[in-house]
py3Dmol code that shows the C-alpha trace and the ligand (Angstrom):
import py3Dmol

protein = """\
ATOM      1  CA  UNK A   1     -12.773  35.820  24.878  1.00  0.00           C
ATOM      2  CA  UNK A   2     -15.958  34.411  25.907  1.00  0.00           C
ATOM      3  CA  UNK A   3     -16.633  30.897  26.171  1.00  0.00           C
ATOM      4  CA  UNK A   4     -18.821  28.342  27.073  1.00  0.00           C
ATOM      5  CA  UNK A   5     -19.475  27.792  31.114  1.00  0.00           C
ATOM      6  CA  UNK A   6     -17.354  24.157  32.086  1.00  0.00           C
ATOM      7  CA  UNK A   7     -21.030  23.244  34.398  1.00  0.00           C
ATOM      8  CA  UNK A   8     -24.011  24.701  34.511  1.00  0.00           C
ATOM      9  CA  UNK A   9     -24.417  27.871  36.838  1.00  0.00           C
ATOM     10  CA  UNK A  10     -27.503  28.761  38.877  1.00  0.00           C
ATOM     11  CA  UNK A  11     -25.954  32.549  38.729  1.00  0.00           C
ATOM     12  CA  UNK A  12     -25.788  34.611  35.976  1.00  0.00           C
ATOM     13  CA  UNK A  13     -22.135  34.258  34.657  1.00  0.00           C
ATOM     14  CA  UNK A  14     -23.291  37.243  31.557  1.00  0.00           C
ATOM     15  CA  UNK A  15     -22.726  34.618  28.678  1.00  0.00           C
ATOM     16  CA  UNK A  16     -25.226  34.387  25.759  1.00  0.00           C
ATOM     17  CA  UNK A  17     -24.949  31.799  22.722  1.00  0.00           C
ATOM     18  CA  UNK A  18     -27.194  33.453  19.679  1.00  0.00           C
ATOM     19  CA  UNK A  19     -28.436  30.916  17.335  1.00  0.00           C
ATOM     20  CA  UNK A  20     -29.939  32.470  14.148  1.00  0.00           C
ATOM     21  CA  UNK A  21     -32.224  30.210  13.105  1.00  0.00           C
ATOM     22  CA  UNK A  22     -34.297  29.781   9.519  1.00  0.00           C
ATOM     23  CA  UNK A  23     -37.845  28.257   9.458  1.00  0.00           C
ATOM     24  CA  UNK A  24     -38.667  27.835   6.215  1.00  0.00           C
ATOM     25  CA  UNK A  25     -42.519  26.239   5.423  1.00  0.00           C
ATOM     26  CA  UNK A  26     -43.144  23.744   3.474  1.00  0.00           C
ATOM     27  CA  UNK A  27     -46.634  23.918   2.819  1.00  0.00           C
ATOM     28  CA  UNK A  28     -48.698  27.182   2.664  1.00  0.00           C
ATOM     29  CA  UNK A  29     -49.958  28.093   6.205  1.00  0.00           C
ATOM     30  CA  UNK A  30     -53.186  28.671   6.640  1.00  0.00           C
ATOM     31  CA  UNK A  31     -54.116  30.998   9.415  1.00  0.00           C
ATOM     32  CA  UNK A  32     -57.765  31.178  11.602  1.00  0.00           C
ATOM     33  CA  UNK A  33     -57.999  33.734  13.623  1.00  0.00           C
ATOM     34  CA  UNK A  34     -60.439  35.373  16.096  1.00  0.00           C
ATOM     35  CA  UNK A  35     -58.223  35.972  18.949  1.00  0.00           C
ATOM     36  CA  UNK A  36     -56.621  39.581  19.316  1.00  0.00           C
ATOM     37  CA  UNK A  37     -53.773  38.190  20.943  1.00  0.00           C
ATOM     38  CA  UNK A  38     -52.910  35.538  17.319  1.00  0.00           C
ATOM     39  CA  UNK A  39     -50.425  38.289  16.336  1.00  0.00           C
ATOM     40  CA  UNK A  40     -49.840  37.055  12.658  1.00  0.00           C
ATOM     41  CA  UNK A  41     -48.645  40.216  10.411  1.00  0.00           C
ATOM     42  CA  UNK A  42     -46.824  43.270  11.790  1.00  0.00           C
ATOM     43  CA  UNK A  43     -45.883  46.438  10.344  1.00  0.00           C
ATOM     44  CA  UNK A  44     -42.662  47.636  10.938  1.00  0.00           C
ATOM     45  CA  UNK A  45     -41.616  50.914  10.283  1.00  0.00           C
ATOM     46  CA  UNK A  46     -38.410  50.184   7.938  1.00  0.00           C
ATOM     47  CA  UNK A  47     -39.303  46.330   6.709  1.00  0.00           C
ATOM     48  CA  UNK A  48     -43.306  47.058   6.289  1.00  0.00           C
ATOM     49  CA  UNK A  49     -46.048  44.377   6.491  1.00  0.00           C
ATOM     50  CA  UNK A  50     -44.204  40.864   7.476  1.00  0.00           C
ATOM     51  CA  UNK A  51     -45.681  37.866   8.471  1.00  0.00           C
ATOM     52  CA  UNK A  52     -44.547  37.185  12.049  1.00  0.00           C
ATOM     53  CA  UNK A  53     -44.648  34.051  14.369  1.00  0.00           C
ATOM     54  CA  UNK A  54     -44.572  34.955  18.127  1.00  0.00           C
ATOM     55  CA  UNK A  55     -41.971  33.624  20.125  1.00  0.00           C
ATOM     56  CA  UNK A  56     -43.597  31.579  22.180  1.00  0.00           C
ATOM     57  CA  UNK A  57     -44.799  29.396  19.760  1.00  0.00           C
ATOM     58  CA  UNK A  58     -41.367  28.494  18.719  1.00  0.00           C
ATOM     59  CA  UNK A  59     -40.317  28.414  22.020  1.00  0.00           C
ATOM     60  CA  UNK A  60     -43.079  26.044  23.151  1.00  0.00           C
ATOM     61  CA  UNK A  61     -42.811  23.263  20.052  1.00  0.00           C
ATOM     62  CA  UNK A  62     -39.005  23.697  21.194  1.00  0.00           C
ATOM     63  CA  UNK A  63     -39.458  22.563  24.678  1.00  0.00           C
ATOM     64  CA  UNK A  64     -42.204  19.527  23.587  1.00  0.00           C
ATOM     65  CA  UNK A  65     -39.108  18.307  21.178  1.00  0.00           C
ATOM     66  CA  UNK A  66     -36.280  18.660  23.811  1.00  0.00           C
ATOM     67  CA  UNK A  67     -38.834  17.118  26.536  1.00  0.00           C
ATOM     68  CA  UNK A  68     -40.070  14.345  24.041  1.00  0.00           C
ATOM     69  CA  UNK A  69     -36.180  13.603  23.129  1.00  0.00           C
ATOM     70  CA  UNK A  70     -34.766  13.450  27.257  1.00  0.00           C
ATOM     71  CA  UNK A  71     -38.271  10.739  27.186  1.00  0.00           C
ATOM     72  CA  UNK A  72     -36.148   8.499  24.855  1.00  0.00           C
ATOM     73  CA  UNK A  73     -33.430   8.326  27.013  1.00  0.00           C
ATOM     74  CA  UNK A  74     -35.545   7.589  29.803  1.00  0.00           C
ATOM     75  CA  UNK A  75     -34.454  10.550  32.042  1.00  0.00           C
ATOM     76  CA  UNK A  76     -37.097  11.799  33.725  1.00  0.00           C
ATOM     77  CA  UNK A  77     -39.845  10.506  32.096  1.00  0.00           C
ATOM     78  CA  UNK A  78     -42.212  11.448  34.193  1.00  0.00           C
ATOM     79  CA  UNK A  79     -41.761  15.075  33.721  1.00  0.00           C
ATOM     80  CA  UNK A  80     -44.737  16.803  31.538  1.00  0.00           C
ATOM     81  CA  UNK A  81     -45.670  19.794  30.882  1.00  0.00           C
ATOM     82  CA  UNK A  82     -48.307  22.227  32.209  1.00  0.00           C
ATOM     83  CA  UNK A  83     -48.699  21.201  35.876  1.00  0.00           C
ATOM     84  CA  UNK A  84     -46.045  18.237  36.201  1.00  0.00           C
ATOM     85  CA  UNK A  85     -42.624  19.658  35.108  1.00  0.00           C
ATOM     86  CA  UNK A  86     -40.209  18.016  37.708  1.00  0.00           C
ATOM     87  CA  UNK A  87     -37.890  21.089  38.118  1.00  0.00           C
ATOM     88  CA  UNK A  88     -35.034  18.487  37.963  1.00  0.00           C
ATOM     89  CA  UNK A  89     -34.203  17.826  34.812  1.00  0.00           C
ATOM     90  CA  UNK A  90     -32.816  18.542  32.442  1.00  0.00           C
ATOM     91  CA  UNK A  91     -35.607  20.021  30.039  1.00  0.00           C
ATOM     92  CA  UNK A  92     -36.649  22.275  33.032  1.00  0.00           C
ATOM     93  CA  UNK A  93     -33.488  23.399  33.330  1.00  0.00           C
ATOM     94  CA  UNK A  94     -33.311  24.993  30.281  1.00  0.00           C
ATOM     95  CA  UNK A  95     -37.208  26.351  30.286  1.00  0.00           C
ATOM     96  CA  UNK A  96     -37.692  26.987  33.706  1.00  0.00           C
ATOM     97  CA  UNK A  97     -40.590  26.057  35.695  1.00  0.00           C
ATOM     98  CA  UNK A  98     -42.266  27.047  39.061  1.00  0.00           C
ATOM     99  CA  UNK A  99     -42.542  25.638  42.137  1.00  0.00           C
ATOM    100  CA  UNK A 100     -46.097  25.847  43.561  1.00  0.00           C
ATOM    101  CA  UNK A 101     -47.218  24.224  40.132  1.00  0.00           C
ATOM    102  CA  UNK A 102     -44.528  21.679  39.964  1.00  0.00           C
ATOM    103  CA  UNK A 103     -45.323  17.769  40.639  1.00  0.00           C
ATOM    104  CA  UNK A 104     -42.898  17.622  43.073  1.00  0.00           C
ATOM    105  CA  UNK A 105     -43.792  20.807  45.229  1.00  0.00           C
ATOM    106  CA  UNK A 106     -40.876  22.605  44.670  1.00  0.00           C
ATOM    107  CA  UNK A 107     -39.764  25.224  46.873  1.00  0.00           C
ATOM    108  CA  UNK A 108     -37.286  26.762  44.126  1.00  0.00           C
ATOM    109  CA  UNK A 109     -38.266  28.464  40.695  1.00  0.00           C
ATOM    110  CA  UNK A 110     -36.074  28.023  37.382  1.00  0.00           C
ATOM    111  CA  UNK A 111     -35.661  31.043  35.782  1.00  0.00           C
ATOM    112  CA  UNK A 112     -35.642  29.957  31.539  1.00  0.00           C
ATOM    113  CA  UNK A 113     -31.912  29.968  29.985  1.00  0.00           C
ATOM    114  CA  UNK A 114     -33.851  29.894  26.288  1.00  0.00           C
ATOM    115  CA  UNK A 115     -34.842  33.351  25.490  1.00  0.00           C
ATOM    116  CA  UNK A 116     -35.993  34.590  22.170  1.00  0.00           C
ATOM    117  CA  UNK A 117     -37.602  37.392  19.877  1.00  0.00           C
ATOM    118  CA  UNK A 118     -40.659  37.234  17.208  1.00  0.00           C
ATOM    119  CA  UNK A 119     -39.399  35.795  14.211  1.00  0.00           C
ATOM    120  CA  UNK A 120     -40.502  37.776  10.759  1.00  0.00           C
ATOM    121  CA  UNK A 121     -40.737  36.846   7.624  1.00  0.00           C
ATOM    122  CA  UNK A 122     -37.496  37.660   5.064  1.00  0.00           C
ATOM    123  CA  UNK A 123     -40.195  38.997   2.237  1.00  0.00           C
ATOM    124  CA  UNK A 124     -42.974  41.015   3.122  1.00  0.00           C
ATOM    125  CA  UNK A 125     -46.242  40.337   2.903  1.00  0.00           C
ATOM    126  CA  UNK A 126     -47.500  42.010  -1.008  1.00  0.00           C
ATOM    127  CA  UNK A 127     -51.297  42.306  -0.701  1.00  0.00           C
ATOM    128  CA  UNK A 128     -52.701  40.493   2.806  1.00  0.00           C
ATOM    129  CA  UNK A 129     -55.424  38.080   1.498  1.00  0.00           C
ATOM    130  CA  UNK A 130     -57.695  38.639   4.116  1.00  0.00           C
ATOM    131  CA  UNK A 131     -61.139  37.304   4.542  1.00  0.00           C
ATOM    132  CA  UNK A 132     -63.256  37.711   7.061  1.00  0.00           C
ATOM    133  CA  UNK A 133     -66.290  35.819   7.795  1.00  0.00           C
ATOM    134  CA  UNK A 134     -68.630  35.810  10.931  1.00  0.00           C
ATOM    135  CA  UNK A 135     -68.258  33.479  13.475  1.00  0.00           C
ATOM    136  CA  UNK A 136     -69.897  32.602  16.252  1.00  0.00           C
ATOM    137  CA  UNK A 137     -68.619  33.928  19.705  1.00  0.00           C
ATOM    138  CA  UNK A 138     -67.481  30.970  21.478  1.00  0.00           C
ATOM    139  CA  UNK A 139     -68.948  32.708  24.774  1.00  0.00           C
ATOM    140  CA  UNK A 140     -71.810  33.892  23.426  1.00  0.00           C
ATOM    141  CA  UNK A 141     -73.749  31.199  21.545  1.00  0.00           C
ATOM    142  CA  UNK A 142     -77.119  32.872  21.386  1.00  0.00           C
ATOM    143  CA  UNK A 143     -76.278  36.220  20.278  1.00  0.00           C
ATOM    144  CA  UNK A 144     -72.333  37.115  19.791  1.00  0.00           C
ATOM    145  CA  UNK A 145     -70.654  36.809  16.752  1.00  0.00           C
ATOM    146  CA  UNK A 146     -66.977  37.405  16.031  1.00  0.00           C
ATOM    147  CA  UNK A 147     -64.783  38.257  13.249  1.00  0.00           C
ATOM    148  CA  UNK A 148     -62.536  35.311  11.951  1.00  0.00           C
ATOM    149  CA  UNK A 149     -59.496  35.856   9.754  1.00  0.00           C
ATOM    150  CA  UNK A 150     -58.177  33.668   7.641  1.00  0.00           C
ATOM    151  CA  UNK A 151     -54.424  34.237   6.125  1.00  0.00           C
ATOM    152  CA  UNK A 152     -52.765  32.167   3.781  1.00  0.00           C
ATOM    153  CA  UNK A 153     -49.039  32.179   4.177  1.00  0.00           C
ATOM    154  CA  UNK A 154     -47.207  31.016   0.836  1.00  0.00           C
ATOM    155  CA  UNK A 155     -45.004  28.089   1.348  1.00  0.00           C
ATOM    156  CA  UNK A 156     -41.356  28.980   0.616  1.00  0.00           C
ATOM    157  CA  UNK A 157     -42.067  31.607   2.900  1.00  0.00           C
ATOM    158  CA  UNK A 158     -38.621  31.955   5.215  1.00  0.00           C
ATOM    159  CA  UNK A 159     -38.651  33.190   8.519  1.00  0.00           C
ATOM    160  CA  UNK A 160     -35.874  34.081  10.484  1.00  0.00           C
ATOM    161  CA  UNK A 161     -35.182  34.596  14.453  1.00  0.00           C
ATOM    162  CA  UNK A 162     -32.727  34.499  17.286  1.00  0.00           C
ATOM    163  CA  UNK A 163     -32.665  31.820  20.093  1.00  0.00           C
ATOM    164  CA  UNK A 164     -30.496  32.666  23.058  1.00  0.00           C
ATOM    165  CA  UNK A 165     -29.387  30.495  25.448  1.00  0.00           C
ATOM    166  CA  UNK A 166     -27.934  32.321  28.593  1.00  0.00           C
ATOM    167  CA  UNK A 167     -25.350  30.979  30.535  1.00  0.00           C
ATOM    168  CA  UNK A 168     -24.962  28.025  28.129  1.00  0.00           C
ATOM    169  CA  UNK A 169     -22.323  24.761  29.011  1.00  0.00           C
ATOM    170  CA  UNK A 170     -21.804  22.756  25.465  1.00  0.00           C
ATOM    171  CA  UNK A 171     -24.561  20.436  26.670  1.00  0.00           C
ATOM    172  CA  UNK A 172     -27.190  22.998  26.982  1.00  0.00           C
ATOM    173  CA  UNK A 173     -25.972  23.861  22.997  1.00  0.00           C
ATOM    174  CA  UNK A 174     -25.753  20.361  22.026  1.00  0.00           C
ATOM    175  CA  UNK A 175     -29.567  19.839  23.433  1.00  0.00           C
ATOM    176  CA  UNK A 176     -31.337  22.864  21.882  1.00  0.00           C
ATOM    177  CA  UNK A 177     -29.058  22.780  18.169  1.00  0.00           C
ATOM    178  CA  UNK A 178     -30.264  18.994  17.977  1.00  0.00           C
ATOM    179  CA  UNK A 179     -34.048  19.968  18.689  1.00  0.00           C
ATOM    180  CA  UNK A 180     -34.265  23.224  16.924  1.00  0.00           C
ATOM    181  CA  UNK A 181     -33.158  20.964  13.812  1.00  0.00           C
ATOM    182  CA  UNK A 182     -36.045  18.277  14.503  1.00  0.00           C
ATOM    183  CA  UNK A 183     -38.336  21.251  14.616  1.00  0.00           C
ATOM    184  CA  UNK A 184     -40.187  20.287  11.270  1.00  0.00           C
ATOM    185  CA  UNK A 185     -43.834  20.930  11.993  1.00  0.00           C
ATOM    186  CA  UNK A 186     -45.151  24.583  13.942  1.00  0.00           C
ATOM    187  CA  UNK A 187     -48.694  24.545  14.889  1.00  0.00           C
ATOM    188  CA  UNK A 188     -51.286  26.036  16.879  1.00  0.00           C
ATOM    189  CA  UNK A 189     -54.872  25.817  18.198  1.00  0.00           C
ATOM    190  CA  UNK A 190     -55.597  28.645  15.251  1.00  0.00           C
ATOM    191  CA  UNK A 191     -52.371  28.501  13.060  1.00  0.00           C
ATOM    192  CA  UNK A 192     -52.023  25.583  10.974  1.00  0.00           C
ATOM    193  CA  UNK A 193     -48.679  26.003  10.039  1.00  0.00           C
ATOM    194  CA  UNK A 194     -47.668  22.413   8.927  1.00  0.00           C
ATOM    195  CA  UNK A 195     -44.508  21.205   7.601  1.00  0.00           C
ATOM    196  CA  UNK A 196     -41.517  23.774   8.291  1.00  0.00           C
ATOM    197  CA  UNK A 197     -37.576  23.594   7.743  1.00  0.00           C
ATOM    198  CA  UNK A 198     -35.298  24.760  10.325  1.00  0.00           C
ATOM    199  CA  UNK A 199     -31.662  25.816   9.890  1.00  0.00           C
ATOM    200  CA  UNK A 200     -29.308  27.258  12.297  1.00  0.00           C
ATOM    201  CA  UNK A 201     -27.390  29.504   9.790  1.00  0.00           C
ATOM    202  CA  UNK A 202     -25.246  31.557  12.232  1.00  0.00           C
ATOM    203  CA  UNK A 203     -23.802  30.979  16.111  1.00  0.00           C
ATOM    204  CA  UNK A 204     -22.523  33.345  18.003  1.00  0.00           C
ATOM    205  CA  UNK A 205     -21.084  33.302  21.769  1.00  0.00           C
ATOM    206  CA  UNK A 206     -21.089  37.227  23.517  1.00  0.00           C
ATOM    207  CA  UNK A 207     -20.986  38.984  27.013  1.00  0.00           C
ATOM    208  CA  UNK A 208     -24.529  40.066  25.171  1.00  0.00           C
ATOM    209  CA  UNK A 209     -27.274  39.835  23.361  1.00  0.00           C
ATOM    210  CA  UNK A 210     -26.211  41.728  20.387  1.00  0.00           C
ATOM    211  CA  UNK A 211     -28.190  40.288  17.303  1.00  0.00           C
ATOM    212  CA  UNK A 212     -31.401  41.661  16.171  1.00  0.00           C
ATOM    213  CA  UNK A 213     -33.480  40.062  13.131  1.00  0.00           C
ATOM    214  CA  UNK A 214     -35.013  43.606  12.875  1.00  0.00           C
ATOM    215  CA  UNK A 215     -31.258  45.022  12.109  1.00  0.00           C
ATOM    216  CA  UNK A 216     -30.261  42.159   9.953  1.00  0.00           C
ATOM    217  CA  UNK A 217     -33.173  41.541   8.101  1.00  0.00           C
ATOM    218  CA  UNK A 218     -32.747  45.709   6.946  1.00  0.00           C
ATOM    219  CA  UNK A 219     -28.829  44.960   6.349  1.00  0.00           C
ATOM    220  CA  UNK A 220     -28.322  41.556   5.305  1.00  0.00           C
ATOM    221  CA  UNK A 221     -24.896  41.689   5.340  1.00  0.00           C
ATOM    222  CA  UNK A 222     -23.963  43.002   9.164  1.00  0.00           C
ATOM    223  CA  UNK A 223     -23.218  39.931   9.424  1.00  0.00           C
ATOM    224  CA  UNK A 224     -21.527  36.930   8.414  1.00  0.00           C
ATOM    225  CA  UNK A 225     -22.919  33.338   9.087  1.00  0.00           C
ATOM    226  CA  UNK A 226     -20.553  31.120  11.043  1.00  0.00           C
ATOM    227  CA  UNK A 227     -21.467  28.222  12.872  1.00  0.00           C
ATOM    228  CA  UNK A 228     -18.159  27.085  13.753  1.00  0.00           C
ATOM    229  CA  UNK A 229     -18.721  27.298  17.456  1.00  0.00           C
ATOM    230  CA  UNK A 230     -21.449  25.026  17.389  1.00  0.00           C
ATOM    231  CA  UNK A 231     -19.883  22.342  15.395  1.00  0.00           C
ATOM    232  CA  UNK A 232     -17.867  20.824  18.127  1.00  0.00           C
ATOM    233  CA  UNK A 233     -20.715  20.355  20.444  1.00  0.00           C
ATOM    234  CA  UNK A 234     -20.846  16.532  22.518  1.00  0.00           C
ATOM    235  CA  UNK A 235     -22.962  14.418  21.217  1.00  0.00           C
ATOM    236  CA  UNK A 236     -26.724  14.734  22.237  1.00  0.00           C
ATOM    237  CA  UNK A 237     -27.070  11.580  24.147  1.00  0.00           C
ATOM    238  CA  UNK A 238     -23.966  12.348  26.140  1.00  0.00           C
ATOM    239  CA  UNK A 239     -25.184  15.659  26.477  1.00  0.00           C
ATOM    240  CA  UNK A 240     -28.520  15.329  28.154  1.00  0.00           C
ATOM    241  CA  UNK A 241     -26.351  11.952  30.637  1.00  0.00           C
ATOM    242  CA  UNK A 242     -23.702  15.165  31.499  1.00  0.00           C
ATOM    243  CA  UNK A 243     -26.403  17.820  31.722  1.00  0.00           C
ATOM    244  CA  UNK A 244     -28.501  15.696  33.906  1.00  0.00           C
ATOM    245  CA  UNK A 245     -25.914  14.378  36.258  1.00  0.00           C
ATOM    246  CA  UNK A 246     -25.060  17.985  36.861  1.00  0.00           C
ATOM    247  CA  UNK A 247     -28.234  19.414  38.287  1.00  0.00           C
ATOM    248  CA  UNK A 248     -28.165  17.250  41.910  1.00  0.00           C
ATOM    249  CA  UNK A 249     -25.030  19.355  42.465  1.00  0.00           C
ATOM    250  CA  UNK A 250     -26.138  22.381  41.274  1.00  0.00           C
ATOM    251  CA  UNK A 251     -30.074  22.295  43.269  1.00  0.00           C
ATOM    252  CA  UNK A 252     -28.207  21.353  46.278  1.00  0.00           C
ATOM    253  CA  UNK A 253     -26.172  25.180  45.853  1.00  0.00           C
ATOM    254  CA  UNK A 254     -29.670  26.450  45.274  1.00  0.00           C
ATOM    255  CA  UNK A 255     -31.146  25.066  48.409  1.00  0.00           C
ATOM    256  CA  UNK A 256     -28.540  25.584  50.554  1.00  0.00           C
ATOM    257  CA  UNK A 257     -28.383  29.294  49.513  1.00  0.00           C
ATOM    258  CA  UNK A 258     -32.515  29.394  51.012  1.00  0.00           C
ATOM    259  CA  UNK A 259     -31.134  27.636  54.004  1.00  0.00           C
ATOM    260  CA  UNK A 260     -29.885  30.104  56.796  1.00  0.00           C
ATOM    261  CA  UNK A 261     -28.255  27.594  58.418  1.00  0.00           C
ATOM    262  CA  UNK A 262     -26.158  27.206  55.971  1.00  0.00           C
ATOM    263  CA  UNK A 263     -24.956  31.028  55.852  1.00  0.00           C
ATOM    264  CA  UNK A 264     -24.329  31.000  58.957  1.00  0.00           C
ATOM    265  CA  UNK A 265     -21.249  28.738  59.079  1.00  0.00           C
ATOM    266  CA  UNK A 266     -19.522  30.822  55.898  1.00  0.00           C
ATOM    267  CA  UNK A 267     -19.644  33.754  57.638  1.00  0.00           C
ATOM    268  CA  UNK A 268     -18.740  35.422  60.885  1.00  0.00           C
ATOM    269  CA  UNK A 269     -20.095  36.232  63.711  1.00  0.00           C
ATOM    270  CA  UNK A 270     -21.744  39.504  64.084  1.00  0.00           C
ATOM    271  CA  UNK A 271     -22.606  39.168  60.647  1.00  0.00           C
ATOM    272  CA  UNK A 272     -24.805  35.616  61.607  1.00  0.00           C
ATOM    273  CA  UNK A 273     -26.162  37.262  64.772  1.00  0.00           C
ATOM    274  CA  UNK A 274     -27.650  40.484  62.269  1.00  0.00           C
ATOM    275  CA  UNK A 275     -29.237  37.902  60.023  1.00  0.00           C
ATOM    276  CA  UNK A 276     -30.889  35.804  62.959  1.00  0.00           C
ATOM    277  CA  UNK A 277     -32.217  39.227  63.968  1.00  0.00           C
ATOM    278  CA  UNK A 278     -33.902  39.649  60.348  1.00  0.00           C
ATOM    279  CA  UNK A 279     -35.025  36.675  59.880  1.00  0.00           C
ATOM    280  CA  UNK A 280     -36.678  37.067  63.075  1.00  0.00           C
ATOM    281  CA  UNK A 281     -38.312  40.293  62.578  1.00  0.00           C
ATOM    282  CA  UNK A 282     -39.923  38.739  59.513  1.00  0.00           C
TER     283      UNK A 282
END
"""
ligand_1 = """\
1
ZN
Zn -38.473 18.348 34.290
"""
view = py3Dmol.view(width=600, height=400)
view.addModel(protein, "pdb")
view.setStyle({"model": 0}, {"cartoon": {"style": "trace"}})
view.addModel(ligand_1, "xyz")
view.setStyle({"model": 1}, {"stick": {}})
view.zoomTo()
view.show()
């Protein structure tokens, strides 16, 4: 039976919480576009055309809320994003951060415990109204022009996707269930996505990642929502106080496991003399 981890573990202990989550929008999206990389339809071979949003845009409006949330309870408030994440909170726990670009010079790097796959549309996409118009190349003022798309994506539109969380404690669940519900508005530099609905309409704990919106959204029924085990979570104050007066304990095993000194006493000692000789060679 797999459960929740008691405290947070710097190891992997193999234990995934799968949150299915439903975005639905509120407004029609309207989509600019003259970067290959805006990945905003995608054909797939047994659901055809869907509208798509990448990952990473979830996953970055997910970390602003959680970050903007652990601000209101004044822990770590100093911790931003881009080049001042902390690496000691507990926001960065769950996102990971590294340390070279860290505020506080970090010689550790957190791996992210929120993991995730492109979440696609439930309908597909009948007729792509796509325009194109020419627009200037932001590079190339004089003489380069680029092809702009513009999508509209009709409100009511549902998406679904998967959010992981690896290794989770309840506080880690209580943190992200809380902000993936506040996640009302998904935007980008191109993407004006605006208002958006989010639902977590099925939980489940495994030794594995074993969900895939491609496979459900082809058989809707594989498998039956149940949030039970995310009903019982602490509340979300007391879970970013618990989660946060965990992570002294739990950098200290991380340093300490850098330190050779450290080794040395745990073990005996040939073993300590074979080391010295390695870490001397280096
Ligand atoms: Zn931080």
């Amino acid at each position: 039976m797999v459960d929740f981890l008691q405290t947070p573990s710097l190891l992997s202990k193999g234990v995934y919480l799968q949150l299915v989550v439903e975005m639905k929008l509120l407004d029609d999206a309207i989509i600019r576009s003259n970067e290959p990389e805006e990945v905003l339809t995608y054909h797939y071979k047994a659901l055809e055309n869907r509208f798509i949003i990448p990952f990473r845009k979830v996953k970055g409006k997910l970390r602003r809320l959680v970050l903007e949330k652990q601000r209101s309870y004044n822990i770590q408030p100093d911790c931003a994003l881009k080049d001042d994440l902390c690496l000691n909170c507990p926001s960065c726990l769950l996102f990971g951060g590294t340390g070279e670009t860290s505020s506080i010079k970090a010689q550790y790097n957190i791996l992210s415990r929120v993991l995730g796959e492109t979440f696609i549309s439930t309908n597909t996409v009948e007729g792509i109204r796509n325009y194109t118009q020419n627009a200037v190349g932001e590079k190339d003022l004089m003489t380069g022009q680029a092809l702009m798309t513009i999508l509209t994506v009709p409100k009511e539109t549902v998406f679904k996707g998967v959010v992981t969380i690896k290794d989770p404690t309840k506080e880690m669940a209580s943190v992200i269930v809380d902000n993936l519900k506040r996640l009302t508005r998904i935007g980008a530099r191109s993407v004006e996505w605006g208002r958006v609905e989010t639902i977590i309409v099925n939980a489940k704990l495994s030794d594995r990642e074993d969900i895939s919106i491609y496979n459900l959204l082809q058989n809707d029924a594989s498998l039956t929502d149940d949030i039970s085990i995310i009903e019982n979570l602490p509340l979300v104050e007391t879970a970013y106080t618990t989660l946060n007066s965990q992570i002294p304990a739990l950098l200290k095993d991380l340093i300490e496991r850098r330190s050779p000194k450290k080794d040395k006493k745990a073990k005996p000692k040939e073993a300590v003399q074979a080391e010295g000789a390695e870490v001397g060679a280096e």
